[in-house]
KERO-681110 format. One record per residue (C-alpha): x, y, z negated. Coordinates in steps of 0.02 Angstrom, whole numbers, padded with zeros to 5 digits, always signed. Example, Ala and Ser with C-alpha at 12.3 -4.5 7.8 and 13.67 -1.06 7.14 Angstrom:
! KERO-681110
+00615-00225-00390
+00684-00053-00357
END
This chain:
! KERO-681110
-00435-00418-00867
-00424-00457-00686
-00351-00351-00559
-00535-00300-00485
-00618-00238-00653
-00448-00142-00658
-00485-00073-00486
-00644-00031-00555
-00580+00050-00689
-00481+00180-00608
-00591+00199-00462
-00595+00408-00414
-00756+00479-00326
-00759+00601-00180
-00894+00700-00076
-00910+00644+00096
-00951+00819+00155
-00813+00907+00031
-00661+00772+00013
-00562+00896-00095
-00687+00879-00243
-00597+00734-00334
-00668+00645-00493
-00666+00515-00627
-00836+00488-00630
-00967+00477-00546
-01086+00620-00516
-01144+00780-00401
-01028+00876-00284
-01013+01032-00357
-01029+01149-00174
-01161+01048-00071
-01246+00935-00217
-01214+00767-00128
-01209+00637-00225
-01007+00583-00265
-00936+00434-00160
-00807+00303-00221
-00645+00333-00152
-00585+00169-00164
-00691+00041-00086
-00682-00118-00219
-00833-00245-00142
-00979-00216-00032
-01108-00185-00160
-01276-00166-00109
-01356-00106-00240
-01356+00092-00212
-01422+00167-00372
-01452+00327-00317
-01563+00267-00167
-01659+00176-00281
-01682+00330-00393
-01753+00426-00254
-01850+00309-00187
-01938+00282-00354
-01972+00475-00387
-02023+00487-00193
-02171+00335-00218
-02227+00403-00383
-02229+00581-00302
-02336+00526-00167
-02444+00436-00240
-02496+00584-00363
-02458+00718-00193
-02602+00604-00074
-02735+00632-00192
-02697+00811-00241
-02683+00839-00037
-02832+00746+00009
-02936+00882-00137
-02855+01037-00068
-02914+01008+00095
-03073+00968+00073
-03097+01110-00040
-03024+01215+00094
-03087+01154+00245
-03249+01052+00200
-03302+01131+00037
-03481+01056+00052
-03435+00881+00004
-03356+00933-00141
-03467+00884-00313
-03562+01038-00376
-03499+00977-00546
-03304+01023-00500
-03314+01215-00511
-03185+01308-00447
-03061+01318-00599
-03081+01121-00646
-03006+01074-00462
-02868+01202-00492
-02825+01111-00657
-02843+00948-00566
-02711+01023-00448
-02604+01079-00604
-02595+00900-00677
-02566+00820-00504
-02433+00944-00471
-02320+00929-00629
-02252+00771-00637
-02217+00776-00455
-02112+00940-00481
-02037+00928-00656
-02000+00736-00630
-01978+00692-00450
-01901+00860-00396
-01801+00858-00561
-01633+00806-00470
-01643+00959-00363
-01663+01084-00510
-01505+01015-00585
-01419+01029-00440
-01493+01183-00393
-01422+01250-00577
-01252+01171-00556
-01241+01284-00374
-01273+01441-00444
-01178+01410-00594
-01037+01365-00482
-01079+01506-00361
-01074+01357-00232
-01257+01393-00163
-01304+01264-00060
-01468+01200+00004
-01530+01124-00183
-01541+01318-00214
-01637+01345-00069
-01759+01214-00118
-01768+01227-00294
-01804+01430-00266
-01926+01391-00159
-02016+01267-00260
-02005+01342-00416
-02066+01506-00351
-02229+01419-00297
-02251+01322-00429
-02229+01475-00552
-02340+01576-00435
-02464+01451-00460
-02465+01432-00664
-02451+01637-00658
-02626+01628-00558
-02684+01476-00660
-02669+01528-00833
-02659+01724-00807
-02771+01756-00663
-02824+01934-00730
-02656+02010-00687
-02673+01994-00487
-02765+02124-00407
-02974+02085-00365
-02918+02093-00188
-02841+01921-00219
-02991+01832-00310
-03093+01740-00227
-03290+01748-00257
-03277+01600-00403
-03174+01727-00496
-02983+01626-00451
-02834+01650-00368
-02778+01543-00232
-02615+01433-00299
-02501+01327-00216
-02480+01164-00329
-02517+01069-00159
-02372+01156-00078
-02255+01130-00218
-02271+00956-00228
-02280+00915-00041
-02124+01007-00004
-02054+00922-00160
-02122+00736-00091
-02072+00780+00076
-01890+00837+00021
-01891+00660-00078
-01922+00571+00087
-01785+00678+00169
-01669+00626+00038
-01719+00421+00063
-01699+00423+00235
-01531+00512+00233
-01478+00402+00076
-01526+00246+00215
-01459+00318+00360
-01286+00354+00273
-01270+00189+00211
-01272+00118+00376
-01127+00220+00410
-01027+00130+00298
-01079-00023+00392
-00907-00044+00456
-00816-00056+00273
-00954-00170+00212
-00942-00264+00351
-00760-00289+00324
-00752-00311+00145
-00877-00447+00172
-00747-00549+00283
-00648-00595+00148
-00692-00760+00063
-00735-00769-00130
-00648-00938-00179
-00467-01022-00103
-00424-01190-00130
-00267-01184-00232
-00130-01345-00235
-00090-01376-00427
+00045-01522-00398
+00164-01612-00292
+00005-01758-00253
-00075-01607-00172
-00225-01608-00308
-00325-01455-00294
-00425-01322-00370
-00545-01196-00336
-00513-01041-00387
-00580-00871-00390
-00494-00757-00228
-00447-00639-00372
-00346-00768-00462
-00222-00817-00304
-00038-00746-00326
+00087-00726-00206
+00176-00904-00177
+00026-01006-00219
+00005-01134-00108
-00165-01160-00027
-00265-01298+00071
-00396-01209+00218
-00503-01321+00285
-00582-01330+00473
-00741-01185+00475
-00664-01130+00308
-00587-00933+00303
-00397-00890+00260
-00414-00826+00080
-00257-00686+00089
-00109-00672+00203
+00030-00792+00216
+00111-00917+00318
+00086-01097+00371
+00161-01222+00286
+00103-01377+00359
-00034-01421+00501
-00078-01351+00656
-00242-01268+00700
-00337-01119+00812
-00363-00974+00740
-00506-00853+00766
-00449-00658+00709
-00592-00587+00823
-00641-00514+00643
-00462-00403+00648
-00405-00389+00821
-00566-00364+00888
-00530-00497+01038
-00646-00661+01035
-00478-00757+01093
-00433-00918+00961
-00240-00918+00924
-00152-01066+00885
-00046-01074+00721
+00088-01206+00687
+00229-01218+00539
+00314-01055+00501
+00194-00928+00598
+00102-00790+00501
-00098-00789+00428
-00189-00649+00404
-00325-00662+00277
-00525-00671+00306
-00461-00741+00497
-00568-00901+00519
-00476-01084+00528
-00580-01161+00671
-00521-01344+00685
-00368-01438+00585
-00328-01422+00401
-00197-01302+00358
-00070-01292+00208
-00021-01119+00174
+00082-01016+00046
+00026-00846+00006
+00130-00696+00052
+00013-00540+00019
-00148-00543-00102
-00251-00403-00183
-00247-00252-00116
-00081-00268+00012
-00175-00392+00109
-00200-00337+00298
-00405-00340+00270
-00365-00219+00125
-00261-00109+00202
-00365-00093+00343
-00509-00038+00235
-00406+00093+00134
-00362+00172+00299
-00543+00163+00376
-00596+00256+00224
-00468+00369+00221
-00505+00417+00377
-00701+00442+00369
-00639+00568+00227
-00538+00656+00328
-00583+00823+00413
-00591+00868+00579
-00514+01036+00637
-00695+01068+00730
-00782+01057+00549
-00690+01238+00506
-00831+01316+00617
-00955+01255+00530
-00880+01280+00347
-00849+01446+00387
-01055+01469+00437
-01117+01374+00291
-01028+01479+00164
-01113+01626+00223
-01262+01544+00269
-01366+01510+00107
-01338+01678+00029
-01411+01751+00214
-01552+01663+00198
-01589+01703+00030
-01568+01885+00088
-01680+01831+00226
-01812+01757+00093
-01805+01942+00003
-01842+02042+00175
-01963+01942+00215
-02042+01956+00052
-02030+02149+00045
-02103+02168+00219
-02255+02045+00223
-02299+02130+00037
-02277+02291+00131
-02325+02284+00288
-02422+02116+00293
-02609+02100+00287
-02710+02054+00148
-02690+01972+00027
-02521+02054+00074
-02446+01955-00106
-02507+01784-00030
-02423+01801+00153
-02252+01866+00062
-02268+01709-00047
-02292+01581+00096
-02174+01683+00206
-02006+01710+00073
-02074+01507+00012
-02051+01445+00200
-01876+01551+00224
-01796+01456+00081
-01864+01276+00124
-01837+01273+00323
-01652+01336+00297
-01543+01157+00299
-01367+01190+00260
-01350+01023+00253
-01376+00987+00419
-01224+01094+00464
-01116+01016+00341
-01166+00818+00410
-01146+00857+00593
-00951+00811+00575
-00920+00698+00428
-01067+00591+00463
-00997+00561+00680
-00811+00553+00591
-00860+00417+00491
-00976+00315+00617
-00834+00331+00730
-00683+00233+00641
-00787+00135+00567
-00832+00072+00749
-00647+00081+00794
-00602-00023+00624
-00736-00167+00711
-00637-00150+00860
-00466-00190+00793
-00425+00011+00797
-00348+00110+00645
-00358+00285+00655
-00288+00375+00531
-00370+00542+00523
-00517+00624+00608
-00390+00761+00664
-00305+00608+00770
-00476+00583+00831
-00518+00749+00878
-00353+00787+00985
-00354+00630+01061
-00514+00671+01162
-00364+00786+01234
-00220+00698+01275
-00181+00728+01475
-00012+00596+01460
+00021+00433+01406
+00199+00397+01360
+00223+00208+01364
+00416+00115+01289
+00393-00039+01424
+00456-00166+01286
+00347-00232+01204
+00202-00123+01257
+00177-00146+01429
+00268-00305+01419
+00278-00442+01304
+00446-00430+01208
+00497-00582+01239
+00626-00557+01388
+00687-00738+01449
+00785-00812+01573
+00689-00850+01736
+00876-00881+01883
+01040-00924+01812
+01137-00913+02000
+01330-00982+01999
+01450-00987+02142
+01512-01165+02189
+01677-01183+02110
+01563-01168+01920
+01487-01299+01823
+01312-01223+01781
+01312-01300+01612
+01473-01243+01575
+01438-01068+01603
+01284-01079+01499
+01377-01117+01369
+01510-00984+01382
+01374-00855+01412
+01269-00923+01270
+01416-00905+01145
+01460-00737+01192
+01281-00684+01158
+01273-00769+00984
+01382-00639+00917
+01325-00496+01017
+01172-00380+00962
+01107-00341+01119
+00913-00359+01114
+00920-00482+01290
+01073-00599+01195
+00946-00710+01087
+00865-00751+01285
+01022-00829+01337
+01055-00922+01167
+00861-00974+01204
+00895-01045+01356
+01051-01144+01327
+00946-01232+01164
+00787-01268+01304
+00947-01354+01414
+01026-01442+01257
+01179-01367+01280
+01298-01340+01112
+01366-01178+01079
+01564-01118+01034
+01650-01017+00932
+01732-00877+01041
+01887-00781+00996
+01932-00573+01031
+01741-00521+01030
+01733-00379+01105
+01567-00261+01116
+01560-00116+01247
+01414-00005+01203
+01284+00023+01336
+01383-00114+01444
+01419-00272+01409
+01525-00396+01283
+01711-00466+01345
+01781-00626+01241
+01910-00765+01255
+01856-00941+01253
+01970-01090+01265
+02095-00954+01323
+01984-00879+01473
+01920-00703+01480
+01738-00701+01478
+01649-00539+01550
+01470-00548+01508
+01394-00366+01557
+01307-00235+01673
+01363-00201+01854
+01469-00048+01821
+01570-00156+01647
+01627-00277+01811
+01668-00132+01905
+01792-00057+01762
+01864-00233+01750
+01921-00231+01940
+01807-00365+01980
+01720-00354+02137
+01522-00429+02163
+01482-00392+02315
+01428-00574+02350
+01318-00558+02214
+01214-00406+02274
+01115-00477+02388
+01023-00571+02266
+01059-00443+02107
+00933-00330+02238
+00797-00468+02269
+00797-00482+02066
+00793-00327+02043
+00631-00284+02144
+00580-00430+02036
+00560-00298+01893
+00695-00431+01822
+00856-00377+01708
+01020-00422+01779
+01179-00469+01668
+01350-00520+01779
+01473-00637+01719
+01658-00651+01764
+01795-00785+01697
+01945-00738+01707
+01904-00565+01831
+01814-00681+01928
+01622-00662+01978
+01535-00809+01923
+01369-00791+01902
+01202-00699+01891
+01085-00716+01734
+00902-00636+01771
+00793-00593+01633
+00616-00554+01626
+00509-00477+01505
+00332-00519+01565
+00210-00407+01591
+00046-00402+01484
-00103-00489+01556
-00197-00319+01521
-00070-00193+01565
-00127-00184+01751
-00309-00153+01702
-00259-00020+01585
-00120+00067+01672
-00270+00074+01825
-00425+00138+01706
-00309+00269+01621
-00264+00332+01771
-00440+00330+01824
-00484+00446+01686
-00346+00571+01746
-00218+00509+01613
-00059+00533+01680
+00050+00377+01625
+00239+00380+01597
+00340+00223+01569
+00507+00237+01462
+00622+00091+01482
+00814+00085+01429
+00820-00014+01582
+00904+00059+01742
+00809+00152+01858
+00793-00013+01992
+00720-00125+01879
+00617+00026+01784
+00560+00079+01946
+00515-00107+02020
+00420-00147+01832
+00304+00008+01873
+00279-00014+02031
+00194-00163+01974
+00094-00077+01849
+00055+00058+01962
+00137+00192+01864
+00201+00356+01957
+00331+00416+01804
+00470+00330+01737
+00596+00391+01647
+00758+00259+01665
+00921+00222+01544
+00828+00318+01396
+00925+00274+01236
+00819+00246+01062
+00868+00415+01040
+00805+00507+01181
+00645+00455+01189
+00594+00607+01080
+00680+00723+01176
+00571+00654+01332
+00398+00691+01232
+00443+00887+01197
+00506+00898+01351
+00327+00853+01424
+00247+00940+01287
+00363+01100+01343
+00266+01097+01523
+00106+01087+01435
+00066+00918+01432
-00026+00856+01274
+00053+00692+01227
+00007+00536+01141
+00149+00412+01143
+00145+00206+01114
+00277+00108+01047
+00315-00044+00922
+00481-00040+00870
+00571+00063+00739
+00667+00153+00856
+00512+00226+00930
+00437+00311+00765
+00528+00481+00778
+00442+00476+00962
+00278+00408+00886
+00290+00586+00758
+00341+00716+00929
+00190+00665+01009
+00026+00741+00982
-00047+00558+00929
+00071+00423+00903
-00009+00252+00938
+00089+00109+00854
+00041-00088+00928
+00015-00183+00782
+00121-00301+00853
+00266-00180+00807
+00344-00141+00630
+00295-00075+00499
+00398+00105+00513
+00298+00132+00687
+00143+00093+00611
+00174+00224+00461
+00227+00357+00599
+00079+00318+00693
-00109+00392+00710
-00180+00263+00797
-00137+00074+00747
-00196-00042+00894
-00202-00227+00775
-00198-00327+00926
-00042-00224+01024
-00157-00238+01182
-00142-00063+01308
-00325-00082+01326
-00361-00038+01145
-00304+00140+01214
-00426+00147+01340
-00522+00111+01199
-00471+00237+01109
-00508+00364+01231
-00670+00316+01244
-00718+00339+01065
-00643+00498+01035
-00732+00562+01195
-00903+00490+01142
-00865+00554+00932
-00828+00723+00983
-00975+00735+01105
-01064+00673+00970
-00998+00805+00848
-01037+00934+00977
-01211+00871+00988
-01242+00885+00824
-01175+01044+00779
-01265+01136+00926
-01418+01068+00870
-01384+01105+00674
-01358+01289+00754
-01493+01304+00846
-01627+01216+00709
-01552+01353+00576
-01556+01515+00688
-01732+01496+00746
-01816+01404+00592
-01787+01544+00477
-01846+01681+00591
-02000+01569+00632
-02039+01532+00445
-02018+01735+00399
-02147+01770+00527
-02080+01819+00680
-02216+01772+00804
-02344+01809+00678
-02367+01990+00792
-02382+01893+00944
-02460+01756+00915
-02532+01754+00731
-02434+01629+00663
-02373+01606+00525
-02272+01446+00469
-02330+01334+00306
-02207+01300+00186
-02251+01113+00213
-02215+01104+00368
-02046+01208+00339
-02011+01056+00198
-02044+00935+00331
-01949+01034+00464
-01783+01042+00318
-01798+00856+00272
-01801+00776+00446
-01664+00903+00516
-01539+00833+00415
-01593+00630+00431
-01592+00685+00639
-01410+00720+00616
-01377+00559+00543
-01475+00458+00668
-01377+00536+00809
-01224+00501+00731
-01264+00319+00704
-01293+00313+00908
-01086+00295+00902
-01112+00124+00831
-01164+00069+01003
-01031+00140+01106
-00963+00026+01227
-00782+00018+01224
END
């Protein structure tokens, strides 16, 4: 069995609405009726067999619902161009057999559902519907079959009385069409997963033999190690690492960034990444489901099941809300029968009917999972993770930006730009010495100076009595001299003086460039300057955050002149200097302590118990894994500007949240007082249940198309 029919196997189903509700199988949410969603996401399928199961009870509906319409009108409105032949009771049972199928087979779904609510005690708005259906369609067989049991008042001068098969099966149709267009509009939410699941490639040219023979095999079928030939135009099947060839890369499809990226020997692939010019060998390091594309798609729909704190509000009003309104439906039943003219049993009918169909729970219920969804799913397309729609929520708040400079506003890749030496030094000679000393030293700036004696072919030594001074420096003996390799103040402890050096340590420094002295023998010798350039993107960033009133803080284990010279650059006002891997932490609570709401960005392991302080962590995918893990937000391409980014989404979601909520609110608290028959005093009208079922189904399908506005956010 392959590994995807095992997937299918033991794929679990979820409600969008209600992620709790966990299943086997798949099937009806048991609070809000919605039909169960796949948890795990195995291929884009687009078949959608409940769509296609509404659609087919909503054509068949109408079709039998135009006709039976059409006859009611006329025999309402225009009863002179109906035959003389069709008395009375004939068009009623005209209605009847019109009406039947279109309630007992196309509203059949909402019956069940309707059943499984109240068995539940989860009413939701299938009970409203079903209620109000079935009470007109019940009214209407009562007056149908037993018409002698309704007061005279109520027959008309043929001898019937007035049903409502019409109504029933237009609210039914109408509720049908409500339920396609939602059914649409919520699969174009999961645009974002289909569109990534479609990235991936279905076949991979696999390398059988030494002669470099090949086969094609299913993407299903590759195994870690396999060996595989991509071709120019041709997709990378899974994630590995180049083996032979050279050839530009287009990830625009992961990082979001229409930049091509050249790959040579030993340098990583991700999978469903797009091999734009020269053939490639490479050997296969993730497949299946630990493949980047994979994980990114677990994530995106973890997150678009995730709840938002906001949501609470309206959980808390929609599990109060459909046994109001079926306490509405009763009142205004009691008081149109007793206060209501007559037929005083008709207007309670059409009044307590309307009351159950306008109500939309539903609409409350969408108005956050619907804008949580459409929202990563944009970010996923933008090379953005975010974890949770709780990250999403609190980052529309975030005040500060805490930034480690390595590797996030720079590159973190710190070489050597000035290697200065006083006269009586040969330069290559001290490369080497300096070179050696760093080869056994752990320092993060040592493999710099190794660099830069291999770009100036210069062989390295052993070195004897290595020595490493935390925080400082590293001392050694080569060839029987002392070698000092270290910060300012190490020098200073040694006795050695470099006050000929300062001069140009200071013109370095407001460089933004790292300074390491060097001494032989307690003599200065020379200067090494190391820069860690700044991101291309960092400037722009750094300038639109602060733009948006983020207040940026840089964190550097640097001292405070180059910290302070690196930021100036950037245009940063705060900088916290000399922070150890340890202390960055303590700097987040102590900006959360004067009320600052903090989301922090880092790439490095020593960053993730800052990444968990702050109020979002934001990992650069650039970064390991352990920052990633601790993170909320995973930027793929480790650019600054995917914050901005960021920020921009979670502004536009929430607003788009807010939007919809307010007008789910608003639709609810005056639809059911208008359908009860409020302004009927003032204005004599009274609302028809099928415009209440029209007024229900397109509520809910409005929430949806506002959500799916998000997709076009510019970011």
């Amino acid at each position: 069995m392959s590994e995807q029919n095992k997937d299918e196997e033991n794929i679990s189903y979820t409600c969008s609405m209600h992620p709790e509700i966990i299943r086997n199988e798949p099937g009806d949410c048991p609070i809000c009726g919605m039909h169960l969603e796949p948890i795990t996401t195995v291929e884009a399928k687009e078949k959608n067999e409940e769509l296609d199961d509404m659609s087919r009870r909503f054509w068949v509906s109408t079709v039998l619902s135009i006709p039976l319409f059409t006859l009611t009108m006329i025999n309402d409105l225009a009863p002179q161009y109906i035959p003389s032949s069709l008395s009375a009771q004939m068009i009623q049972w005209i209605e009847f057999f019109l009406t039947t199928p279109v309630v007992l087979w196309g509203g059949w779904p909402f019956y069940v559902k309707g059943y499984q609510s109240v068995k539940t005690w989860n009413l939701n708005m299938f009970t409203l519907i079903s209620m109000g259906v079935g009470a007109a369609y019940i009214y209407s067989l009562v007056a149908l079959f037993l018409p002698e049991i309704f007061p005279p008042l109520m027959h008309t001068k043929e001898g019937v009385v007035h049903v409502y098969f019409e109504t029933a099966a237009i609210i039914t149709a109408l509720v049908l069409l409500g339920q396609v267009l939602e059914l649409r509009a919520r699969s174009k939410t999961n645009t974002a997963i289909k569109t990534l699941l479609n990235l991936a490639p279905k076949q991979a040219h696999r390398i059988i033999d030494d002669g470099g023979n090949e086969e094609d095999v299913n993407l299903e079928l590759v195994h870690t190690g396999d060996k595989l030939r991509v071709k120019p135009g041709e997709k990378i099947p899974v994630d590995g690492v180049v083996v032979e060839g050279q050839s530009n890369i287009d990830e625009s499809m992961i990082t979001g960034e229409p930049v091509l990226v050249q790959k040579t020997a030993g340098e990583n692939l991700i999978g469903a990444t797009i091999n734009k010019n020269g053939t490639l060998i490479m050997q296969a390091t993730k497949v299946g489901s630990d493949t980047m594309l994979a994980q990114i798609v677990q994530m995106v729909a973890q997150a678009q099941r995730s709840r938002a704190p906001i949501q609470q509000l309206a959980d808390t009003v929609s599990s109060y809300f459909v046994p109001a309104v079926v306490l509405s439906a009763v009142f205004a039943f009691i008081g149109w029968w007793a206060f209501g003219p007559e037929p005083q049993l008709t207007y309670a009918i059409v009044a307590a009917v309307s009351v159950l169909i306008i109500a939309c729970p539903c609409a409350l219920g969408l108005a956050t999972p619907i804008s949580i969804m459409v929202g990563t799913g944009r970010a996923a397309l933008s090379g953005i993770l975010v974890k949770d729609a709780k990250t999403l929520e609190t980052m529309e708040k975030i005040d500060t930006l805490v930034v480690d400079k390595t590797g996030t506003l720079t590159l973190g890749k710190p070489k050597v730009t000035d290697f200065l030496t006083t006269e009586m030094y040969d330069i290559d000679e001290l490369i080497k010495y300096a070179a050696s000393l760093e080869r056994a030293s752990e320092h993060p700036l040592a493999q710099s100076v190794i660099e830069y004696a291999k770009e100036s072919n210069i062989s390295l030594i052993n070195v004897e009595n290595f020595e490493a001074v935390p925080g400082k420096g590293v001392i050694a003996q080569i060839d029987g001299k002392k070698i000092i390799l270290g910060s300012e103040k190490l020098l200073k402890e040694q006795g050695i003086s470099i006050e000929d050096a300062k001069e140009n340590a200071d013109a370095m420094r407001n460089d933004a460039k790292g300074i390491i002295f060097m001494a032989i023998d307690d003599n200065y010798c020379a200067i090494i300057a190391i820069e860690d350039p700044i991101k291309e993107t960092s400037v722009e960033a750094v300038q639109t955050l602060n733009n948006e009133g983020i207040t940026v803080v840089m964190l550097s284990g640097d001292n405070e002149f180059t910290a302070n010279a690196v930021a100036k650059k950037l245009g940063i006002a705060k900088v916290y200097a000399n922070v150890l891997p340890d202390g960055k932490a303590d700097v987040i609570k102590e900006l959360q302590g004067n009320g600052a709401l903090v989301a922090m960005a880092g790439d490095g392991i020593n960053d993730a118990p800052a990444l968990a302080q702050a109020n979002v962590g934001i990992a650069m995918g650039t970064g390991t894994d352990v920052a990633i893990e601790s993170a909320g937000v995973t930027l793929i391409k480790g650019d600054l500007l995917g914050i901005v980014k960021v920020l921009k989404l979670s502004r536009a979601t929430m607003k788009n949240i807010r939007q919809n909520l307010f007008f789910a609110f608003v639709y609810n608290s005056a639809g059911v007082p208008v359908a009860a028959g409020v302004l009927y005093p003032f204005f004599g009208i009274i609302l028809s249940p099928i415009i209440a079922a029209a007024a229900m189904s397109f509520s809910s399908v409005s929430v949806i198309t506002n959500a799916l506005r998000l997709k076009n956010t510019k970011l």
